[in-house]
C-alpha positions in Angstrom: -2.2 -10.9 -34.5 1.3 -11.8 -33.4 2.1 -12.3 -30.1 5.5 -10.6 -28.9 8.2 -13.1 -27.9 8.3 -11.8 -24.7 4.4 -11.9 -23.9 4.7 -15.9 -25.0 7.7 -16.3 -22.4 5.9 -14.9 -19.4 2.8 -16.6 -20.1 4.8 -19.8 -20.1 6.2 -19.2 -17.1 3.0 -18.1 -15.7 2.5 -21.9 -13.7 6.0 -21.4 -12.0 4.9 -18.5 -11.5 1.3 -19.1 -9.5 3.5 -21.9 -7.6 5.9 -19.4 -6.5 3.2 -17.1 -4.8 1.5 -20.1 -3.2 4.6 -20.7 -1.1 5.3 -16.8 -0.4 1.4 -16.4 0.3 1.5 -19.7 2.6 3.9 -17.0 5.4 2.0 -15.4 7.7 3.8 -12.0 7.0 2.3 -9.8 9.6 4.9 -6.7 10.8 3.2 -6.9 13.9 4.6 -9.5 16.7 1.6 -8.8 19.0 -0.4 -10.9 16.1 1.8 -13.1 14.1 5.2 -14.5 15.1 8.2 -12.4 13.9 9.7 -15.7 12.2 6.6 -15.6 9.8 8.5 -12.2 8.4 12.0 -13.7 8.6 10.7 -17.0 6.8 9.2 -14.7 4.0 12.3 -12.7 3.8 14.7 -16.1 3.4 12.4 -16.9 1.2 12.8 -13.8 -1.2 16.5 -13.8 -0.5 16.7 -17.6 -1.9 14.9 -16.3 -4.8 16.9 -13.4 -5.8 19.9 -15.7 -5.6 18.3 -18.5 -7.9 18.3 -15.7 -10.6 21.8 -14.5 -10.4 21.5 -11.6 -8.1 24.7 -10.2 -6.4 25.0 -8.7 -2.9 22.1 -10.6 -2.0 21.4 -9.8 1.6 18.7 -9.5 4.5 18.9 -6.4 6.2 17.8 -5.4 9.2 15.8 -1.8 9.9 15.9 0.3 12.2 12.2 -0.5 13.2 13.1 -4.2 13.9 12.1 -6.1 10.6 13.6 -6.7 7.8 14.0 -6.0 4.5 15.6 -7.9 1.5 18.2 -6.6 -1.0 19.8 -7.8 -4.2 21.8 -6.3 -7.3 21.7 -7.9 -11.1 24.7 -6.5 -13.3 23.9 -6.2 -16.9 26.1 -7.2 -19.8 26.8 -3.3 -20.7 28.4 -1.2 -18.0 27.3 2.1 -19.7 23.1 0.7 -18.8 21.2 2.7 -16.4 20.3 1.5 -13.2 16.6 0.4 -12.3 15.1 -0.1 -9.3 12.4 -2.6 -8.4 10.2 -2.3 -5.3 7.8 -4.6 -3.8 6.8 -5.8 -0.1 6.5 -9.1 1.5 4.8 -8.2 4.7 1.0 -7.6 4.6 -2.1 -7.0 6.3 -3.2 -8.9 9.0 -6.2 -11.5 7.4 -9.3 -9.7 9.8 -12.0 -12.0 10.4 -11.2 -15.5 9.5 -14.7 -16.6 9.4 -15.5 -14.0 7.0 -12.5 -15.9 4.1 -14.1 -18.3 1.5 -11.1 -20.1 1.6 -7.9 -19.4 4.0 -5.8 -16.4 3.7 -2.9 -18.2 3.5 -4.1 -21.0 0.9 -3.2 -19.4 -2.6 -6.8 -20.6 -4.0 -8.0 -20.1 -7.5 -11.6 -20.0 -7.7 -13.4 -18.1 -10.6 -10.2 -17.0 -12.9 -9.0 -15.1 -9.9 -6.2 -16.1 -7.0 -6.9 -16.0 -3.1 -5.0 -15.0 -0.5 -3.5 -12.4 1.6 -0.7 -10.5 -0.1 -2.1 -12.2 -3.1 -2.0 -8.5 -5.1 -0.5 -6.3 -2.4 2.3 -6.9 -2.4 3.8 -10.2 -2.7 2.1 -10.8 -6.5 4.5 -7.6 -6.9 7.5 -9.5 -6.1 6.3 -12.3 -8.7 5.7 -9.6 -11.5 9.1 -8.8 -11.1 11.0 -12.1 -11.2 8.5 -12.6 -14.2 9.8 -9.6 -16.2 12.7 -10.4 -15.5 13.0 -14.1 -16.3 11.5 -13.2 -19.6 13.9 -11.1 -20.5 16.4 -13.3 -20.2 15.0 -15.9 -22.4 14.6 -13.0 -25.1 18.4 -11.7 -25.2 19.2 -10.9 -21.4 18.2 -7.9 -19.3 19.4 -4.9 -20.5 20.2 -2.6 -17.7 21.4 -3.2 -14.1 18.8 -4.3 -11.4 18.6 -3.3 -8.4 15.6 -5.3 -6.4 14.8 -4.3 -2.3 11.6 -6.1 -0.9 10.5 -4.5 2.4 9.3 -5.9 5.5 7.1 -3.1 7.2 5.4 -1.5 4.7 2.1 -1.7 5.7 3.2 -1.0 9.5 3.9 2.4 8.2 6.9 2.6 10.9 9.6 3.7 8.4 12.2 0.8 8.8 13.2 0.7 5.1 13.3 4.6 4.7 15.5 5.2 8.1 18.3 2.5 6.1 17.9 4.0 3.2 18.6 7.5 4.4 21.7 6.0 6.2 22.8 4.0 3.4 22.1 6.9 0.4 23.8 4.7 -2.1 22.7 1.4 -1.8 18.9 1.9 -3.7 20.3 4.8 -6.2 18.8 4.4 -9.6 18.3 6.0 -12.9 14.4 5.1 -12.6 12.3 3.1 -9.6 9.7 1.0 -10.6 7.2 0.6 -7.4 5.1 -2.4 -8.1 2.6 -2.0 -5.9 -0.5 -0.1 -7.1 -2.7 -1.1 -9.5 -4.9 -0.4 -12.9 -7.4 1.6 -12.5 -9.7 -1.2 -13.5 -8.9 -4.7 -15.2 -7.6 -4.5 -18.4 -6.7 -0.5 -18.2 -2.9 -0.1 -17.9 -2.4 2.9 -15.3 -0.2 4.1 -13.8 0.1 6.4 -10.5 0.5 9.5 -10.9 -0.1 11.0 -6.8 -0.5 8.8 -3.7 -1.8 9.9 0.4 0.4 10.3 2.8 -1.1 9.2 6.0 -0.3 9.6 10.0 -1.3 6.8 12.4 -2.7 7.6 15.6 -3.6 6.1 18.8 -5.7 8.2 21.1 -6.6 7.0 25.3 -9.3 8.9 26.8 -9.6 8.5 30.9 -12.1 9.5 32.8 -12.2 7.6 36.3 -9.7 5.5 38.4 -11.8 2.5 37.4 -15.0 1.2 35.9 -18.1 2.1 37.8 -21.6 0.0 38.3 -23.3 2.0 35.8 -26.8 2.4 38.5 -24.9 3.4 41.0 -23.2 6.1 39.1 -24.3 6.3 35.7 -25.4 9.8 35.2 -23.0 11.9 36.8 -19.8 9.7 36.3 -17.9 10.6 33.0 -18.3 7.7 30.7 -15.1 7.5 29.1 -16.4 5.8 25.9 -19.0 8.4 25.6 -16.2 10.8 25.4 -13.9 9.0 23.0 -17.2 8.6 20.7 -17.9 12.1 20.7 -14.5 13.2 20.0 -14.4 11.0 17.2 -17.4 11.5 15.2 -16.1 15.7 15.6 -13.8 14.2 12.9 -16.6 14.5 10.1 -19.0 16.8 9.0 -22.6 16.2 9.0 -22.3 15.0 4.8 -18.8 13.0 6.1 -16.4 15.0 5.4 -13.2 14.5 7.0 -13.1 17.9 9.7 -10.0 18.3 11.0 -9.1 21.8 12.7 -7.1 23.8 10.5 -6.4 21.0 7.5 -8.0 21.9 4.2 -10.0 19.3 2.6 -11.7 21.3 -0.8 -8.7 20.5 -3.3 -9.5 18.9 -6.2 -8.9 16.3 -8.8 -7.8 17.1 -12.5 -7.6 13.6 -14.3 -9.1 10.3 -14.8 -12.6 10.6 -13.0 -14.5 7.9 -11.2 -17.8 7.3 -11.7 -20.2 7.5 -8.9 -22.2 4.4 -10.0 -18.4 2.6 -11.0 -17.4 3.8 -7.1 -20.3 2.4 -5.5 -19.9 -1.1 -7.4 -15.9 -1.6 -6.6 -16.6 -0.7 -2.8 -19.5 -2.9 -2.6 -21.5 -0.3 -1.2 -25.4 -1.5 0.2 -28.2 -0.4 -1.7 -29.7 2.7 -0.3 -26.4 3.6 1.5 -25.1 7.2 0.8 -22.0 7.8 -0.2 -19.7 10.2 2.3 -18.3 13.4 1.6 -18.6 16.3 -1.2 -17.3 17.0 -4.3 -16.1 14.3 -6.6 -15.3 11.0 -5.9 -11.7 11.1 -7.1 -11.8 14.5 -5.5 -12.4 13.0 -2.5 -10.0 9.5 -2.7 -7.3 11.4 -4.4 -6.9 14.7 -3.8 -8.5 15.6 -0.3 -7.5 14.5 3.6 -9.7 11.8 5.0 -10.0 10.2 8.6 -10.7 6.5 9.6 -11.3 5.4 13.0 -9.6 1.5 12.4 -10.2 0.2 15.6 -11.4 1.1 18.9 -10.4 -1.0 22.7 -13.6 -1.3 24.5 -15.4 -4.3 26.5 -16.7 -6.5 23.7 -20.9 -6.3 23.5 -20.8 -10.1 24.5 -19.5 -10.3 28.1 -19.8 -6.5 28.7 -21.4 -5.7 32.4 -23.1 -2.7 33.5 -20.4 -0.3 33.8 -19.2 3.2 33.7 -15.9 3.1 31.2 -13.3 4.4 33.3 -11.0 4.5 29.7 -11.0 4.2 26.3 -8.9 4.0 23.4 -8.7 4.1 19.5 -6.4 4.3 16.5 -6.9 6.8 13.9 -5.6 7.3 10.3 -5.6 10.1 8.4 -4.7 10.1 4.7 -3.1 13.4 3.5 -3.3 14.3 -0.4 -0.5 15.8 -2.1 0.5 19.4 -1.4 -0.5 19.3 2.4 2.3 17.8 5.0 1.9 14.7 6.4 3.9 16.2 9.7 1.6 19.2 10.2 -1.7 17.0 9.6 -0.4 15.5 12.6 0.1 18.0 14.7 -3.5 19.2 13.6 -5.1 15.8 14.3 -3.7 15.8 17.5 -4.5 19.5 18.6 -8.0 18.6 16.9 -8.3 15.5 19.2 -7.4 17.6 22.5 -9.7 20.2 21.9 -13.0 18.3 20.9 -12.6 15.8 24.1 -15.6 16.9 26.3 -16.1 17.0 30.1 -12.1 18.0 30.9 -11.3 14.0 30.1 -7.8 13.5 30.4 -6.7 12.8 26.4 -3.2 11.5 25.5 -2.5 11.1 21.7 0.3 8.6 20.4 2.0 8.7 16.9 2.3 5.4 15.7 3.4 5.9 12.2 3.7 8.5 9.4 4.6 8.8 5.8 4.3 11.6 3.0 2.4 11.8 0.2 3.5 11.6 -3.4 3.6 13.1 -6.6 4.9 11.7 -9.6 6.3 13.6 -12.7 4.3 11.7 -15.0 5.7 13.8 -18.6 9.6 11.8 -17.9 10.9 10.2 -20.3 10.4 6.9 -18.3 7.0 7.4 -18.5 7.2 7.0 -22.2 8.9 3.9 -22.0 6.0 2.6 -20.0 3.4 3.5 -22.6 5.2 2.2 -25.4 5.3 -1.3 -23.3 1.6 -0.9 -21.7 0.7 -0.5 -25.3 2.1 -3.7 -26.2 1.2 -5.3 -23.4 -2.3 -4.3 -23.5 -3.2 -4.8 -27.2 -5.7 -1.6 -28.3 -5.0 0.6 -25.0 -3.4 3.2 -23.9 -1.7 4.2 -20.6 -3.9 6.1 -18.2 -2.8 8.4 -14.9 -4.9 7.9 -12.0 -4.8 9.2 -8.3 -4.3 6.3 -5.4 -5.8 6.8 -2.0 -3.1 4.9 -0.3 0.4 5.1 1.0 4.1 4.4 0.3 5.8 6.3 2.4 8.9 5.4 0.4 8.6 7.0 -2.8 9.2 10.8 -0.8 12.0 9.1 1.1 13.3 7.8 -2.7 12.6 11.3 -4.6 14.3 13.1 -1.5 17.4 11.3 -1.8 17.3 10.5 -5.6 16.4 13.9 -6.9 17.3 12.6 -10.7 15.5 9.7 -10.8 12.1 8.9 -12.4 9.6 6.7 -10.3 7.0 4.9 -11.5 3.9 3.3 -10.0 2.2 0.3 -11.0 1.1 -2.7 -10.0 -1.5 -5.8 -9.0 -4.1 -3.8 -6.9 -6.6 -3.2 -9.1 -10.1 -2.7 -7.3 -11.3 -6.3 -7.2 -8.3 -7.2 -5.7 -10.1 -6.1 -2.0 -6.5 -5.5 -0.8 -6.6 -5.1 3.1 -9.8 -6.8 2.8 -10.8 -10.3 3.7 -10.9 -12.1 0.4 -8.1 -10.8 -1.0 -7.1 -11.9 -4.6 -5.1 -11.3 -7.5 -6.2 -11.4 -11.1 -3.6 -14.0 -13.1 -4.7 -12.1 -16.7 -2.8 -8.7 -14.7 0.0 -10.3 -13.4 0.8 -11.7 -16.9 0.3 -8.7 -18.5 2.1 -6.4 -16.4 4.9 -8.3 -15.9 5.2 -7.7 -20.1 4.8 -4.4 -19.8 7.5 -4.4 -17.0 9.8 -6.6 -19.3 9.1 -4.2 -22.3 9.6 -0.8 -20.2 13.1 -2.4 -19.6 14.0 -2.7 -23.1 12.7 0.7 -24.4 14.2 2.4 -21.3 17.6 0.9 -22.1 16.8 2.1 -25.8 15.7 5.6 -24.6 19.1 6.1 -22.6 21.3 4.9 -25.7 20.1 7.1 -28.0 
């Protein structure tokens, strides 16, 4: 069978390419100064700015959000002026790494070990940023790039606070485009090119629950005294049905999903679930990751089990996401979570809720002519498959902010998050067989998108 020029290009480049993320993996890219420093971030985002310049980008800059981080920026001119404009997305920042004891190897040593790379950011999203320069250093090996590139690499992104979207709604014309590629989903499974067609918004919540003017020996007044952890745990589990379901006053949560389906047996395997376990909620799976709300408690501020004393809890606090599926609004799931959080605190607690982020969910128009383009080049890329549409669970509270100010232009979702990939997980890796092959199908999509607006 022969091999397309450009598919022997990239996987030439392919060693560069694995060096390249070992250095952007090696930055400690947390959003979050409370965990990491905030030079970790600006590091990461010299370090993307240097790179956009090695390739010949223009109007390479660093720019700073409204949300304090920053986010990097750079234009590529093609040969033609008449080319449409395409826009590449990716993020540098990423999770924080969770328990380091828990990492085979550290989260910030690119480590390959069993065909597969390690580290945080790995596949979401700094592998992203690779697949682009990939695509597009193939392309120029194989007669140039045909349309103009525009490339923005965020900084927040997984802080959810909006930094990227508030610049972009001040600066409308900077990220315009014909068609935005957002590299930062994933296959539905190695091997199977897909492509997102709807993502979950989600709101971010913080939630304090006070009960006394201070903790209490829990003899003297355990009983009577309002445990204020006893109220924050009750409140919380009001947030799901006795089968799981997410149960938020007023939010509907029976939609459901009319696509690709996910096998329950295939579900229980990708999230490692323990034998004998039973799965949450009703409905089916992809019904219930893609289509319908769902709550997490992510973490809760309480005396730690090993130096805890015998004590009333005076106070007590956790943060709360809730993913909202396409068709509800992300900005009235809030105002329902919180009304739901008031009203389910027991014992007349005093309850304060705190938004801490928020983004809206997406829907792609997956019949564009764009899309075409990117099953032309999945098909190539992928030798003897085609191009599936799947639902993704998660966030990117940028494509609304794009498709708001953008009306015109076709966004398209892919990426390096495939499910072993365990992105936001400890363990975290990227698959080197996907990045190759996307970054094909991202040069090819180019091509036959140039193509598609010529003729």
């Amino acid at each position: 069978m022969t091999v397309h020029p450009i598919a022997e290009t990239v996987a030439s480049l392919l060693p560069r390419a694995k060096a390249e993320l070992t250095e952007l993996v090696a930055f400690q890219s947390v959003a979050d100064p409370a965990q990491f420093p905030r030079s970790e971030c600006e590091a990461a985002a010299i370090w993307v700015a240097d790179a956009l310049h090695a390739e010949g980008f223009q109007d390479v800059a660093v720019l700073d959000t409204p949300d304090g981080t920053q986010s990097v920026y750079g234009f590529l001119p093609s040969p033609s002026p008449a080319a449409p404009t395409v826009l590449l997305y990716a993020h540098y920042d990423v999770q924080p790494p969770l328990d380091l004891a828990s990492w085979t190897t550290p989260p910030f040593e690119l480590t390959e070990r069993d065909g597969r790379w390690y580290g945080r950011g790995a596949a979401d999203c700094k592998g992203g940023f690779i697949m682009h320069l990939l695509a597009l250093r193939a392309l120029k090996a194989n007669g140039g790039v045909p349309v103009n590139i525009k490339v923005v690499v965020e900084g927040s992104e997984e802080q959810g606070t909006g930094g990227l979207e508030q610049y972009a709604e001040a600066h409308p014309e900077l990220l315009t485009a014909d068609a935005v590629v957002i590299g930062d989903t994933g296959n539905f499974r190695v091997g199977l090119p897909t492509v997102t067609a709807t993502l979950r918004g989600m709101t971010l919540v913080r939630v304090q629950v006070d009960t006394l003017e201070g903790n209490l020996h829990s003899g003297q007044f355990g009983g009577a005294a309002p445990d204020a952890l006893a109220a924050l745990i009750r409140v919380l589990d009001s947030l799901r049905a006795e089968d799981g379901s997410t149960t938020v006053d007023g939010l509907a949560a029976d939609a459901h999903w009319d696509g690709l389906a996910y096998p329950e047996a295939e579900f229980r395997t990708d999230a490692k679930v323990l034998d004998g376990v039973e799965l949450i909620g009703s409905g089916s799976i992809a019904d219930r990751i893609w289509a319908r709300p769902s709550v997490t408690v992510l973490g809760i501020d309480c005396p730690p089990v090993i130096g805890a004393t015998p004590s009333v809890q005076a106070g007590a606090r956790a943060l709360i996401s809730l993913r909202v599926p396409p068709g509800q609004d992300a900005a009235e799931a809030t105002k329902l979570l919180a009304a739901h959080l008031e009203a389910h605190t027991p014992w007349g607690a005093r309850v304060a809720v705190e938004q801490v982020g928020q983004g809206q969910p997406f829907r792609a128009d997956v019949t564009s002519p764009a899309y075409t383009s990117m099953a032309e080049a999945m098909r190539v890329a992928y030798p003897g498959e085609e191009m599936q549409s799947s639902g993704m669970g998660g966030s990117i509270p940028l494509c609304n902010t794009l498709a708001g100010l953008y009306p015109e232009a076709e966004i398209l979702l892919i990426g390096l998050s495939e499910p072993e990939a365990q992105i936001h997980a400890v363990n975290e890796s990227v698959s080197p067989e996907e990045l190759e092959r996307l970054s094909v199908a991202e040069a090819l999509f180019l091509v036959n998108y140039a193509e598609s607006k010529r003729s």
